[in-house]
C-alpha positions, 0 to 999 in steps of 0.5 A: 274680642277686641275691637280690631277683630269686631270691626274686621268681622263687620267689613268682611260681612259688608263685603260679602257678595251674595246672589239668590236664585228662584230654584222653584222658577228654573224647575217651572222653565227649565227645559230639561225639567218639563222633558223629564216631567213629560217622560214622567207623564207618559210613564205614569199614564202607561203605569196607570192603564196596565194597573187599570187594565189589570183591576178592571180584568179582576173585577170582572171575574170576581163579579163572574165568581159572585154570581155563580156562587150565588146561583149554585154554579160550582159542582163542588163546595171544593172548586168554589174554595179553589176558585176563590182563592185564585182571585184573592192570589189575584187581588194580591198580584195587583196590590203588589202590581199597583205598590211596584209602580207606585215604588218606580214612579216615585224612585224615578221622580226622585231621579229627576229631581236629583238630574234638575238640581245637578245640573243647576249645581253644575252650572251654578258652580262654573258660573260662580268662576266668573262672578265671584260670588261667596254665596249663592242662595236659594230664592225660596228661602229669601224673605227680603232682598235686593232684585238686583242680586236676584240671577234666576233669569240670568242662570235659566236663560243660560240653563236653557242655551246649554241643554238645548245645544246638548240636544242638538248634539244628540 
């Protein structure tokens, strides 16, 4: 490299204007964020009592099967067999239940967190029209840097301002 190309390389590195936000911060203050985290806890509550309503049903009547195999309930060695294997197809319903929520809690957790982050994208991106910034990083991963260039408040603020007025409209 000659010393011209070096000495560009420096002055374009000095003149790069960088900006951080605290992604962690907008998803705590994020309105749009604690709605979707609000609409999680429901689900989660109401995914929660049917698998709860569900187990509690099961045990009951295995505790039923127990005892009544214990004290000689069944007339046939046979229907004890069936008897149990109905509740071991039940058992089985309810870990397929409980894996099923467990899969739609998580696929829906993701789906907030890919809403949260498109929509700080969206927004990063046309409030980057006007500042000109040539990057624009995420505060977690910053060590050490200048307050000044941190825009978090800024950009929830802002956040904040046009999810509200988008629900207004609804």
């Amino acid at each position: 490299i000659s010393g011209d190309s070096a000495n560009k390389t420096v002055e374009e590195v000095k003149s790069l204007k960088i900006a951080y936000v605290k992604a962690d911060s907008v998803i705590l203050n994020y309105d749009l964020a604690q709605d979707l985290h609000d609409e999680f806890t429901k689900s989660q509550e109401a995914y929660n009592s049917e698998y709860g309503t569900k187990r509690q049903s099961f045990e009951k009547e295995a505790a039923a099967f127990q005892e009544k195999l214990q004290r000689g309930g069944f007339l046939t060695e046979q229907r004890a067999i069936q008897e149990r294997d109905r509740l071991l197809g039940k058992e089985q319903e309810i870990a397929r239940l409980d894996q099923e929520l467990s899969g739609k809690l998580a696929e829906m957790q993701q789906a907030n967190n890919k809403q949260i982050l498109d929509s700080l994208l969206n927004y990063l991106n046309e409030y980057n029209k006007g500042k000109g910034y040539d990057y624009i990083l995420n505060g977690a991963e910053v060590l050490l840097g200048d307050e000044a260039h941190n825009i978090t408040k800024e950009v929830l603020q802002a956040l904040n301002a046009r999810y509200s007025l988008g629900n207004t409209k609804e």
